[in-house]
Biopython code that builds the backbone (N, CA, C, O; Angstrom):
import numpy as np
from Bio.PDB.StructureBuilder import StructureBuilder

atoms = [
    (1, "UNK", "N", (-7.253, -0.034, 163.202)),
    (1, "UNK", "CA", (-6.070, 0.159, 163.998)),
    (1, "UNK", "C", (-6.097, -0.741, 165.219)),
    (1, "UNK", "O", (-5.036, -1.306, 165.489)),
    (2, "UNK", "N", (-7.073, -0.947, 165.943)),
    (2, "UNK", "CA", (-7.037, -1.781, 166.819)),
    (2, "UNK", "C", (-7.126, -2.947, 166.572)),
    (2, "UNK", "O", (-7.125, -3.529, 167.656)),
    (3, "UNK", "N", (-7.238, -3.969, 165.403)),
    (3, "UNK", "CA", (-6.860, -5.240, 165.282)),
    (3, "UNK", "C", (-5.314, -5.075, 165.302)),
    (3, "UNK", "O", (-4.659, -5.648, 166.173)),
    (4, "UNK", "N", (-4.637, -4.187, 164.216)),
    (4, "UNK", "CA", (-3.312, -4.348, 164.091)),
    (4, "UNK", "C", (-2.844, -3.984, 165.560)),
    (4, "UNK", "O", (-1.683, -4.386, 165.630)),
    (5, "UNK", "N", (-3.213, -3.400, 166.783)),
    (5, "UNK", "CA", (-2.483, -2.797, 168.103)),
    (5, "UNK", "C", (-2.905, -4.711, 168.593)),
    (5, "UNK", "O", (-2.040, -5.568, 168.779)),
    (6, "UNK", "N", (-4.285, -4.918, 168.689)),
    (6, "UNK", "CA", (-4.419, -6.440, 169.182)),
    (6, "UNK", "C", (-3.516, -7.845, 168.593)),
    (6, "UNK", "O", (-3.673, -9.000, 168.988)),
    (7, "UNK", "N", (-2.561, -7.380, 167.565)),
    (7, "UNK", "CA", (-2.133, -8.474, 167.182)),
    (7, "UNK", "C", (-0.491, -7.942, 167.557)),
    (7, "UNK", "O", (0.539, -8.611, 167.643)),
    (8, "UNK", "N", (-0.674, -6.763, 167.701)),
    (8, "UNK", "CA", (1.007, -6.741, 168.021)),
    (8, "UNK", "C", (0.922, -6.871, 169.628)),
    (8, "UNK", "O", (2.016, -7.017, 170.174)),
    (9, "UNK", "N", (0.008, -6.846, 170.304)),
    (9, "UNK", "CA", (-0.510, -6.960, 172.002)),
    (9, "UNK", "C", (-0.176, -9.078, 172.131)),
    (9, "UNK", "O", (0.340, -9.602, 173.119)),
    (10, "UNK", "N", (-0.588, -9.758, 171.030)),
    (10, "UNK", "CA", (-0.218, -10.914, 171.225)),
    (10, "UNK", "C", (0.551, -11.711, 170.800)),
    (10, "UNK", "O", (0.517, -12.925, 171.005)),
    (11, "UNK", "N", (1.707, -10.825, 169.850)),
    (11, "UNK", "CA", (3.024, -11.467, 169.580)),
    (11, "UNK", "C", (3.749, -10.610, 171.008)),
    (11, "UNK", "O", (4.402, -11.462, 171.608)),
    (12, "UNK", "N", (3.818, -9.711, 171.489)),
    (12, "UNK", "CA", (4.599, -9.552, 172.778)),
    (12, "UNK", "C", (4.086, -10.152, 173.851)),
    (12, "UNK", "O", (4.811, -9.577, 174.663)),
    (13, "UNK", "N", (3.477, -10.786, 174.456)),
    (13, "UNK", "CA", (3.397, -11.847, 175.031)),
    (13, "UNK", "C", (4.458, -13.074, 175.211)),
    (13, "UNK", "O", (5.016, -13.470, 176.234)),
    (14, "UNK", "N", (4.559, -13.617, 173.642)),
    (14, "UNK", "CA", (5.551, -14.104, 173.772)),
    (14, "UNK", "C", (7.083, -13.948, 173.908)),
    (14, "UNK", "O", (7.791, -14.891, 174.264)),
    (15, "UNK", "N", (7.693, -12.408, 173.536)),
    (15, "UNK", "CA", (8.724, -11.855, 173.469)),
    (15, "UNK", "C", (9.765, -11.467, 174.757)),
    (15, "UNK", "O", (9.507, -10.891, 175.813)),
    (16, "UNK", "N", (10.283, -11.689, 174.549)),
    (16, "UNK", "CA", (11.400, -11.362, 176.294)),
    (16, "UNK", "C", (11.097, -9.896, 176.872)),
    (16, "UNK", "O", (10.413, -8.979, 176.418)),
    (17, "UNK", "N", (11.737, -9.996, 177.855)),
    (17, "UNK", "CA", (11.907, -8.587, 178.561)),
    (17, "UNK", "C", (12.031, -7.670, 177.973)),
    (17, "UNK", "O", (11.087, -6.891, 177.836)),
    (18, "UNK", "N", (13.481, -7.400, 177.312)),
    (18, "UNK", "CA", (13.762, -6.931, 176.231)),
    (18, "UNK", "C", (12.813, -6.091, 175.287)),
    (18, "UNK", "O", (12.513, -4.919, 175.514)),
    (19, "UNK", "N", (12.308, -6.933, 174.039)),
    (19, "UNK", "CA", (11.534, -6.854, 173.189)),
    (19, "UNK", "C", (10.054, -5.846, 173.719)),
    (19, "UNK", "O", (9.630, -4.800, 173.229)),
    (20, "UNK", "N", (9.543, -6.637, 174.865)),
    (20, "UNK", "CA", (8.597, -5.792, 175.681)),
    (20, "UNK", "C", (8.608, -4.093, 175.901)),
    (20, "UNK", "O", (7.770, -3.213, 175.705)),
    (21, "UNK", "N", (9.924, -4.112, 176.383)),
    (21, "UNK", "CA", (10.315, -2.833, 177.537)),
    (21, "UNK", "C", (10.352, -1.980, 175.791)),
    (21, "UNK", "O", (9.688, -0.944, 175.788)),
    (22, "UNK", "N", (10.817, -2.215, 174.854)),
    (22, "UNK", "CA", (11.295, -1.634, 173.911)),
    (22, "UNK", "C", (10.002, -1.153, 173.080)),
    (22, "UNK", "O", (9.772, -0.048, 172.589)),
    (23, "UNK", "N", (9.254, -2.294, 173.076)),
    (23, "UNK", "CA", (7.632, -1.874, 172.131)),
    (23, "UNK", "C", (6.815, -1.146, 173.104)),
    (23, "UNK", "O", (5.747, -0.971, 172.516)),
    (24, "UNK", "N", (6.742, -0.697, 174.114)),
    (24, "UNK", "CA", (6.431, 0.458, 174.753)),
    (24, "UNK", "C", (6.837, 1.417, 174.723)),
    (24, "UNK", "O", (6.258, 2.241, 175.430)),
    (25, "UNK", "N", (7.907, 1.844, 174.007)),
    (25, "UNK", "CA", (8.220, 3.070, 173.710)),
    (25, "UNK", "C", (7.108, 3.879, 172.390)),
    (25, "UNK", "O", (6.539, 4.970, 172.407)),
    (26, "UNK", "N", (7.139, 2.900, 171.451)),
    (26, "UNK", "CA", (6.272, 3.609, 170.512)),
    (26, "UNK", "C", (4.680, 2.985, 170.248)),
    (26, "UNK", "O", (4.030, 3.971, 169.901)),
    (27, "UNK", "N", (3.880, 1.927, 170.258)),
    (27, "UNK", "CA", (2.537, 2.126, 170.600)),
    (27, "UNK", "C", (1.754, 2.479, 171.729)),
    (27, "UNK", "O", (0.568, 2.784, 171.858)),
    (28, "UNK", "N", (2.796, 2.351, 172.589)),
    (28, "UNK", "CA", (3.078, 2.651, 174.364)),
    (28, "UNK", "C", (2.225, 3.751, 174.454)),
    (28, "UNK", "O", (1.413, 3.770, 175.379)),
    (29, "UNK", "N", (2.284, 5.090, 173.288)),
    (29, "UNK", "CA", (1.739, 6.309, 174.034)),
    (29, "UNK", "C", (0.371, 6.717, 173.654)),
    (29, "UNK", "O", (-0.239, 7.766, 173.862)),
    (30, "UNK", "N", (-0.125, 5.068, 172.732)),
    (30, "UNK", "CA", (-1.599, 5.242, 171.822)),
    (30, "UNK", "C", (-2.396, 4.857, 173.372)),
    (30, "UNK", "O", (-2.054, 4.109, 174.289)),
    (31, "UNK", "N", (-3.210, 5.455, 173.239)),
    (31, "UNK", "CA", (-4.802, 5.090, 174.384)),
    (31, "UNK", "C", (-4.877, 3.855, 173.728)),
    (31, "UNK", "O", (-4.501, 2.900, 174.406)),
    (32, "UNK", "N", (-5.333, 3.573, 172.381)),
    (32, "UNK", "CA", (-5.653, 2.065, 171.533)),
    (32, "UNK", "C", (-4.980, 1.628, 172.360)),
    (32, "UNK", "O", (-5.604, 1.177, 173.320)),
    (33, "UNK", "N", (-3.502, 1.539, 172.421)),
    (33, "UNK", "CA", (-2.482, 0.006, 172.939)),
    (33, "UNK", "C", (-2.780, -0.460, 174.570)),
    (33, "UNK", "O", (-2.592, -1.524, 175.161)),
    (34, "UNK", "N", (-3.306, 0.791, 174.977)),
    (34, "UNK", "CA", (-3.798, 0.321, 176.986)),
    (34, "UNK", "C", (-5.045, -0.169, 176.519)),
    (34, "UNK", "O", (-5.109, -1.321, 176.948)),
    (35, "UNK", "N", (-6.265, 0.136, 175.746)),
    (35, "UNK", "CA", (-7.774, 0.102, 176.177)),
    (35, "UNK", "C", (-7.623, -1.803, 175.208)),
    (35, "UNK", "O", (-8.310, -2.804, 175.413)),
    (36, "UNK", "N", (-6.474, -1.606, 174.224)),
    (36, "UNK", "CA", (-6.570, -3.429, 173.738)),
    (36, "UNK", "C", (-5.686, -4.128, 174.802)),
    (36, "UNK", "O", (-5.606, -5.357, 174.789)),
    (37, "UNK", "N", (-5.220, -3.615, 175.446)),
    (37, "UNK", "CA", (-4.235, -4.228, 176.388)),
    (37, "UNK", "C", (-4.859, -4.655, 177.393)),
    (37, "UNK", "O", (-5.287, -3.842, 178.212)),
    (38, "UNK", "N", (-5.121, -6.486, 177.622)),
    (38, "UNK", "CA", (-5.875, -7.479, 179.071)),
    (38, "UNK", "C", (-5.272, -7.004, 180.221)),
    (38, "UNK", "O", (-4.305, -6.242, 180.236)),
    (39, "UNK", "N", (-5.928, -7.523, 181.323)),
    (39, "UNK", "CA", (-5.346, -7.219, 182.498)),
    (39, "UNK", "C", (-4.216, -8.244, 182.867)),
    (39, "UNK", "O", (-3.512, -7.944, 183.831)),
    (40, "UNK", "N", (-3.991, -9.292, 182.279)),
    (40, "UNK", "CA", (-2.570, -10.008, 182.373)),
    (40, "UNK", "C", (-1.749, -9.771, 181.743)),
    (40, "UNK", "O", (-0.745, -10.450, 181.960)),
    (41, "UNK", "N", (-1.653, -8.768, 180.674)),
    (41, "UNK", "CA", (-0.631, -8.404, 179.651)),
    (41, "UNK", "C", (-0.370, -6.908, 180.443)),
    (41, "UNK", "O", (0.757, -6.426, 180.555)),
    (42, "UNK", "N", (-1.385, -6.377, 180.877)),
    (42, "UNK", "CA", (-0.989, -5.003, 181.642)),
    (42, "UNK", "C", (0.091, -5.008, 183.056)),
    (42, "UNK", "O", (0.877, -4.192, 183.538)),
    (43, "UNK", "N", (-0.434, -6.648, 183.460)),
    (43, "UNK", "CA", (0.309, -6.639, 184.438)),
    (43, "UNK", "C", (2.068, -7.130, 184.648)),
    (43, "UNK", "O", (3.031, -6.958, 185.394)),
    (44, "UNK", "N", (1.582, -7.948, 183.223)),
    (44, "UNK", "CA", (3.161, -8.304, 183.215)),
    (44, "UNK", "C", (3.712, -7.156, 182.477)),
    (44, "UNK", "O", (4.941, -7.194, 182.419)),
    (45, "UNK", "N", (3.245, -6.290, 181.980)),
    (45, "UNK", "CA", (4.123, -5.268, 181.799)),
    (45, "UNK", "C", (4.700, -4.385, 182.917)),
    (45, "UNK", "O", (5.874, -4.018, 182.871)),
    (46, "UNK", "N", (3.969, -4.084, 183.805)),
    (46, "UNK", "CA", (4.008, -3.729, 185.118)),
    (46, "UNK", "C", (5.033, -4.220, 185.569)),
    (46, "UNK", "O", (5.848, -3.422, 186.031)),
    (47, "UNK", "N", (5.356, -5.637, 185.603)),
    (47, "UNK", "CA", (6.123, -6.211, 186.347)),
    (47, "UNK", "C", (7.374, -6.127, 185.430)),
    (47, "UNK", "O", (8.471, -6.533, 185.813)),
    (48, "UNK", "N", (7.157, -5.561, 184.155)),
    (48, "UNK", "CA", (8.572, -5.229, 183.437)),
    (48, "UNK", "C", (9.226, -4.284, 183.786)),
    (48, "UNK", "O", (10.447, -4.245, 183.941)),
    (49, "UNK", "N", (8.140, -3.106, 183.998)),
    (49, "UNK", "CA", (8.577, -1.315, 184.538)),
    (49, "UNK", "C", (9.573, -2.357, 185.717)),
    (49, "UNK", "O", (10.790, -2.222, 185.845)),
    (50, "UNK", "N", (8.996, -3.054, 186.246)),
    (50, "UNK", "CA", (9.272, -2.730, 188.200)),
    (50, "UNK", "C", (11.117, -3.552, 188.172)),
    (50, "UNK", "O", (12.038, -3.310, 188.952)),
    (51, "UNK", "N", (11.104, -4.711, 186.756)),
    (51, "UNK", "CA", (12.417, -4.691, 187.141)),
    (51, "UNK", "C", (13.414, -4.186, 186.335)),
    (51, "UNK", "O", (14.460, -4.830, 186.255)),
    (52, "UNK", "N", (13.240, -2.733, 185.469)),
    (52, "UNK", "CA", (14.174, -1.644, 184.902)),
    (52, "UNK", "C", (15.008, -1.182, 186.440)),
    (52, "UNK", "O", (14.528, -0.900, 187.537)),
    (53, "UNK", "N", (16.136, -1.235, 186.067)),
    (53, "UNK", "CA", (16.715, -0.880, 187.279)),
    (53, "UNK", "C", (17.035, 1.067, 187.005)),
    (53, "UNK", "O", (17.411, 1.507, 185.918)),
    (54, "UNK", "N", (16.869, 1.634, 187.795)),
    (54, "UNK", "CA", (16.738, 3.162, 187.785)),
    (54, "UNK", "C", (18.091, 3.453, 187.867)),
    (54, "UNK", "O", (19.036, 3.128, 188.585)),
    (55, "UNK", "N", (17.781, 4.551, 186.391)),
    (55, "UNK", "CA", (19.419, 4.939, 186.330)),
    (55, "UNK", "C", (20.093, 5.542, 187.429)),
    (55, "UNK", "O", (19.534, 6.021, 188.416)),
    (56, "UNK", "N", (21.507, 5.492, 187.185)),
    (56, "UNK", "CA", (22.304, 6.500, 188.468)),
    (56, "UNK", "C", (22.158, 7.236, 187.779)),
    (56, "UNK", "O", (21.841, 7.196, 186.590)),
    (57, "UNK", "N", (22.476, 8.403, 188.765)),
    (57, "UNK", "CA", (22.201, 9.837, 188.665)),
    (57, "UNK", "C", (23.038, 10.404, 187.946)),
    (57, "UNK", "O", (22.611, 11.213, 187.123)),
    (58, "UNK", "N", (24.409, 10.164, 188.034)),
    (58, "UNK", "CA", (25.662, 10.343, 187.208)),
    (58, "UNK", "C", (25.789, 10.124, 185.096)),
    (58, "UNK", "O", (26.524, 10.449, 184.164)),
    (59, "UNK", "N", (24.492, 9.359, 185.371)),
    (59, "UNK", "CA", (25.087, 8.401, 183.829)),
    (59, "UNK", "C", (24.144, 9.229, 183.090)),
    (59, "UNK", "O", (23.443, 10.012, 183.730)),
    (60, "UNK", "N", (23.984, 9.120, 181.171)),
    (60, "UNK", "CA", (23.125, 9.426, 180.734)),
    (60, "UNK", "C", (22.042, 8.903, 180.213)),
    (60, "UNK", "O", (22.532, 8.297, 179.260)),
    (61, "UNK", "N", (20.963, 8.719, 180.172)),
    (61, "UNK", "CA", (19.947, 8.022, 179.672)),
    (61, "UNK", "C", (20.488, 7.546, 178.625)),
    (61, "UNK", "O", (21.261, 8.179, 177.906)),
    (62, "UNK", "N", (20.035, 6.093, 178.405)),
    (62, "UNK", "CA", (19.750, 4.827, 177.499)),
    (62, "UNK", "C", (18.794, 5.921, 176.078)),
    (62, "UNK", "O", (18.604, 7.103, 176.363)),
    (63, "UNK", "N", (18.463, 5.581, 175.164)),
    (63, "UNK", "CA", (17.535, 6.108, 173.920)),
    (63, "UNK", "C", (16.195, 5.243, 174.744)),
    (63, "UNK", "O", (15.265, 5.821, 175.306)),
    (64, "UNK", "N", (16.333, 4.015, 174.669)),
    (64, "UNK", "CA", (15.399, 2.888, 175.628)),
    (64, "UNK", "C", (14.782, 3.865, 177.000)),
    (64, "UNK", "O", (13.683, 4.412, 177.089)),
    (65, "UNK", "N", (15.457, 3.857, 177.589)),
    (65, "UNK", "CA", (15.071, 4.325, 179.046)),
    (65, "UNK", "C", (14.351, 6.016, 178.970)),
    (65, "UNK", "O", (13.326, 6.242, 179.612)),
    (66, "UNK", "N", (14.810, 6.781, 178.384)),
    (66, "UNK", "CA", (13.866, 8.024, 177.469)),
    (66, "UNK", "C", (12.868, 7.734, 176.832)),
    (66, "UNK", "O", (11.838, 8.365, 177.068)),
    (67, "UNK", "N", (12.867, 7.118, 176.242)),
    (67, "UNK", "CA", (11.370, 6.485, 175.758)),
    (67, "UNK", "C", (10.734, 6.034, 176.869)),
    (67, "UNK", "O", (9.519, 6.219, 176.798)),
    (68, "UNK", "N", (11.081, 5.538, 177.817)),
    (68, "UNK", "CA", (9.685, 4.488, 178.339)),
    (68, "UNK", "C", (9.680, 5.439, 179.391)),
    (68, "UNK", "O", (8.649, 5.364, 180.058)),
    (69, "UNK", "N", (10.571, 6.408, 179.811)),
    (69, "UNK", "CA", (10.283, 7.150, 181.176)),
    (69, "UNK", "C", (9.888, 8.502, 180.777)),
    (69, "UNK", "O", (9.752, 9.412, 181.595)),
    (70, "UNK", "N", (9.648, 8.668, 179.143)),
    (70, "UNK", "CA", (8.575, 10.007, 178.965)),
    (70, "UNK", "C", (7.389, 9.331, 178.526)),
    (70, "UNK", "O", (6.568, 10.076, 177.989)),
    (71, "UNK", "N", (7.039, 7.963, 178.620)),
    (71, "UNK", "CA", (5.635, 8.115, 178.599)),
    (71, "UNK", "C", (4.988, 8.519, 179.880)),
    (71, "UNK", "O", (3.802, 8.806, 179.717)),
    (72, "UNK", "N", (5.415, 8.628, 181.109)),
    (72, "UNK", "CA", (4.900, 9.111, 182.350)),
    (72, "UNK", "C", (3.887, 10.677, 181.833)),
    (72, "UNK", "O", (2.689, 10.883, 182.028)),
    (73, "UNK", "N", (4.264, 11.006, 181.579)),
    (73, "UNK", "CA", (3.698, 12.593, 180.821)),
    (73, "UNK", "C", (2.059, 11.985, 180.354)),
    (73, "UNK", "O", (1.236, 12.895, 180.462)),
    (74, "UNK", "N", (1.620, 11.044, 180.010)),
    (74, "UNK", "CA", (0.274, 9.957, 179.557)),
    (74, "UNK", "C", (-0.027, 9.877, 181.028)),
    (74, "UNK", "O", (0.679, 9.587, 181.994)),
    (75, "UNK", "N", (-1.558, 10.294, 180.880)),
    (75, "UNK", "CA", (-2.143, 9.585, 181.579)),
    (75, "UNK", "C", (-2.935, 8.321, 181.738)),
    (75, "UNK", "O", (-3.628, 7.786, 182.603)),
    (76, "UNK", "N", (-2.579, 8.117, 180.689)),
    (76, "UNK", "CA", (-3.513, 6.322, 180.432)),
    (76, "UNK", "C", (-2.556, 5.216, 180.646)),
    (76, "UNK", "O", (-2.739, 4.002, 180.739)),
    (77, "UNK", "N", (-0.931, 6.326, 180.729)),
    (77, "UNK", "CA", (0.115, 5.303, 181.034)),
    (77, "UNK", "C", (0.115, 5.251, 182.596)),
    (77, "UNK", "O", (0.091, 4.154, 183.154)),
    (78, "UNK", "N", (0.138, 6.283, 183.232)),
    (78, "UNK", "CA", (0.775, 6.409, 184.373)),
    (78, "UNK", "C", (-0.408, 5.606, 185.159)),
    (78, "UNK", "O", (-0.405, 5.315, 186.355)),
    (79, "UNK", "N", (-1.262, 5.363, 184.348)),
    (79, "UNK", "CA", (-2.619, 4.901, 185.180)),
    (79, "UNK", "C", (-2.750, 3.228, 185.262)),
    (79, "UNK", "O", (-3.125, 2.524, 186.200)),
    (80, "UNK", "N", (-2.347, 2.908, 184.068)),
    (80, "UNK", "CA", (-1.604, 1.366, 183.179)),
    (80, "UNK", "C", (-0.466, 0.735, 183.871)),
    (80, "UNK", "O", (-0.285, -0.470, 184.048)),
    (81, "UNK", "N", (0.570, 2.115, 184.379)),
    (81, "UNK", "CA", (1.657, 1.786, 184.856)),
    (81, "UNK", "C", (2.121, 2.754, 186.054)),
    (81, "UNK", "O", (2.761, 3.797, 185.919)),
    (82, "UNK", "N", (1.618, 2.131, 187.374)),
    (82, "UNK", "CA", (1.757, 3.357, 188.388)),
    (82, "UNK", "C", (3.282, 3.127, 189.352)),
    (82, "UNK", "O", (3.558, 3.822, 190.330)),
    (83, "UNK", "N", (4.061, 2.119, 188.873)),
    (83, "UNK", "CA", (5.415, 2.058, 188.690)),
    (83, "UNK", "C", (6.629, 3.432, 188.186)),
    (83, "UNK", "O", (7.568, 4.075, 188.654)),
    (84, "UNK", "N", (5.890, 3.309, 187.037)),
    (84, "UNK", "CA", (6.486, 3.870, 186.149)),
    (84, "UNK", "C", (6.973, 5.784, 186.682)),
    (84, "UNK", "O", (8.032, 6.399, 186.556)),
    (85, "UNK", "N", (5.825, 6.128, 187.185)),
    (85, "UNK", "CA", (5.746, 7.829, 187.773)),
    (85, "UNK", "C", (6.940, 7.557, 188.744)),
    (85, "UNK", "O", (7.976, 8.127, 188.402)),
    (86, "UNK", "N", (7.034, 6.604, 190.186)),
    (86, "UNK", "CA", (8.606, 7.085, 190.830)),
    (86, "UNK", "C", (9.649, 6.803, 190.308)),
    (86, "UNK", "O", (10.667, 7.307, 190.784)),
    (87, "UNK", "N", (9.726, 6.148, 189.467)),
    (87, "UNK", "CA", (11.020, 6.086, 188.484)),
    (87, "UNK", "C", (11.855, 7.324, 187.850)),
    (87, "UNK", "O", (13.047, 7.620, 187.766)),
    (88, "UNK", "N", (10.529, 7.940, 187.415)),
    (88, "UNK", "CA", (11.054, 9.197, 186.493)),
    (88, "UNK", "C", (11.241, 10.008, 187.321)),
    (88, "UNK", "O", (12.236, 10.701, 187.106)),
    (89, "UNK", "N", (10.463, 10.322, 188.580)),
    (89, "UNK", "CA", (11.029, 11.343, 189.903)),
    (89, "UNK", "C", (12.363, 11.220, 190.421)),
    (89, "UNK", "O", (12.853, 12.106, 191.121)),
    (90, "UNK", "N", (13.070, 10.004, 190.067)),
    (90, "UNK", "CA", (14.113, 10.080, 191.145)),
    (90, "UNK", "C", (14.647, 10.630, 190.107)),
    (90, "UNK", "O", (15.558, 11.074, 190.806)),
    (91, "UNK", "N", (14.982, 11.106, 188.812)),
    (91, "UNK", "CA", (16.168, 11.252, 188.103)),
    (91, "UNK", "C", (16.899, 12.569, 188.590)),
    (91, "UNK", "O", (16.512, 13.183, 189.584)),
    (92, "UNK", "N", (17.676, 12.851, 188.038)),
    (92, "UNK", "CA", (18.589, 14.297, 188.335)),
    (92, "UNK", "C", (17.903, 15.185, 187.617)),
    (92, "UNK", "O", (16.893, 14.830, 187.009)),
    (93, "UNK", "N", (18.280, 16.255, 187.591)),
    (93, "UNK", "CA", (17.673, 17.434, 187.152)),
    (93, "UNK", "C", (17.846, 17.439, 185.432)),
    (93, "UNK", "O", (16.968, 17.779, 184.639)),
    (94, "UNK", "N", (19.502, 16.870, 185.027)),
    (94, "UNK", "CA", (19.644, 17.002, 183.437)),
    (94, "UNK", "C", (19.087, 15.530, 182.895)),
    (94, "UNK", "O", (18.743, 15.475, 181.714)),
    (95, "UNK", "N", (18.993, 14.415, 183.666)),
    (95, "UNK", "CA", (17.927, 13.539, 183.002)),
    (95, "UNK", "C", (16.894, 13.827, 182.945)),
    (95, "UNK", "O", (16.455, 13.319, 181.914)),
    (96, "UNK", "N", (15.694, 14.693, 183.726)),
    (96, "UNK", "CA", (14.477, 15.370, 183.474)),
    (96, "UNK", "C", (14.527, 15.428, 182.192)),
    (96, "UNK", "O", (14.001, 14.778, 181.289)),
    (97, "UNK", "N", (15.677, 16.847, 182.272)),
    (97, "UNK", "CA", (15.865, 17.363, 180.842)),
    (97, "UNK", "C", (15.501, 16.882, 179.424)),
    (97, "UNK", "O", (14.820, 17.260, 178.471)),
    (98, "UNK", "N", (16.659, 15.392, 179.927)),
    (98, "UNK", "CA", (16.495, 14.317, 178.596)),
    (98, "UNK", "C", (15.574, 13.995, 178.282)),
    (98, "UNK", "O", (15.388, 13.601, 177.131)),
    (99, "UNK", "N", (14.608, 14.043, 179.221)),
    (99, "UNK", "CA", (13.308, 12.787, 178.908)),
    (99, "UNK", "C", (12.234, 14.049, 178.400)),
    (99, "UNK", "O", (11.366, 13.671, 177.615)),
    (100, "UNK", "N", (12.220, 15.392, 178.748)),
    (100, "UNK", "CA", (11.212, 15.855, 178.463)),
    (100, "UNK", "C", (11.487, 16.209, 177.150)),
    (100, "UNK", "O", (10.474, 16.444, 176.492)),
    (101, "UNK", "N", (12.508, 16.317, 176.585)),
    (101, "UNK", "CA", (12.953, 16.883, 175.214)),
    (101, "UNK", "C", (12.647, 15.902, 174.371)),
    (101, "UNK", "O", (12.675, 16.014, 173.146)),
    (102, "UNK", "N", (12.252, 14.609, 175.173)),
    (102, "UNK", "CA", (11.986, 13.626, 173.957)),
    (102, "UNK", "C", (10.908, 13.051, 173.986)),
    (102, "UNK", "O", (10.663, 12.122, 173.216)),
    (103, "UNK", "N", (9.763, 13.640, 175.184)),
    (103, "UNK", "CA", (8.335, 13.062, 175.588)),
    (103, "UNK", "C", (7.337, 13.051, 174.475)),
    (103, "UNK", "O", (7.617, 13.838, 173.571)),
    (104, "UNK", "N", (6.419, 12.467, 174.340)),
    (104, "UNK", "CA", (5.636, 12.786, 173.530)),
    (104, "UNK", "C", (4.277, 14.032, 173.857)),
    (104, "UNK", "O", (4.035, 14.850, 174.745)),
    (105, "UNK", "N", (3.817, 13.715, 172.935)),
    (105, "UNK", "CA", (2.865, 15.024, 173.294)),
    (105, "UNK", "C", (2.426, 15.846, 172.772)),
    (105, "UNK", "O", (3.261, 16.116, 171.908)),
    (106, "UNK", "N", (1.308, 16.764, 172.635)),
    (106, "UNK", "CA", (0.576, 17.258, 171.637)),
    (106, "UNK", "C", (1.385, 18.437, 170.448)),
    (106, "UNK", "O", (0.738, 18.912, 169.514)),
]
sb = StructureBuilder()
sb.init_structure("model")
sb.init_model(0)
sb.init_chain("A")
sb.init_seg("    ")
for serial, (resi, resn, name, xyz) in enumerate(atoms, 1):
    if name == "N":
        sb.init_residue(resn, " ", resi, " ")
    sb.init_atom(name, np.array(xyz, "f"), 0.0, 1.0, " ", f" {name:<3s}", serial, name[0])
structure = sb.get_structure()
């Protein structure tokens, strides 16, 4: 499993913003995908969280933006990505909602 997480770790590298923000939704919540994940691939992911612009409060979550703001619930994420935790704090009370109904988790 961790060759196949290391080879999908170095085709996103090359992939846009986009593509990035999106493949963190689902190997995103394996420990494998942080512990194969370098510290320059961790960071430019980092620097992907930081330019998601945070929803208004009014609107409803993206399918995208639920995914990547219930991996906060991980601690190998929130630790990977310490961006990522005030993001999901500012939401409203029924985006909580959204994101926890769709978090992952045991």
């Amino acid at each position: 499993m961790r060759q196949a997480i290391a080879a999908v770790i170095g085709r996103l590298e090359q992939q846009s913003l986009e593509v990035r923000i999106r493949a963190l939704v689902h190997p995103g919540d394996l420990d494998a995908f942080w512990s194969e994940t370098k510290h320059a691939m961790r960071a430019r992911i980092a620097d992907d969280i930081e330019q998601i612009d945070p929803p208004d409060s009014s609107q409803e979550l993206t399918a995208e933006q639920i995914g990547i703001l219930g991996r906060v619930e991980l601690r190998h994420v929130r630790t990977a990505l310490p961006s990522l935790e005030p993001k999901s704090q500012n939401l409203s009370p029924w985006q909580k909602a959204s994101v926890i109904k769709h978090r992952p988790g045991p």
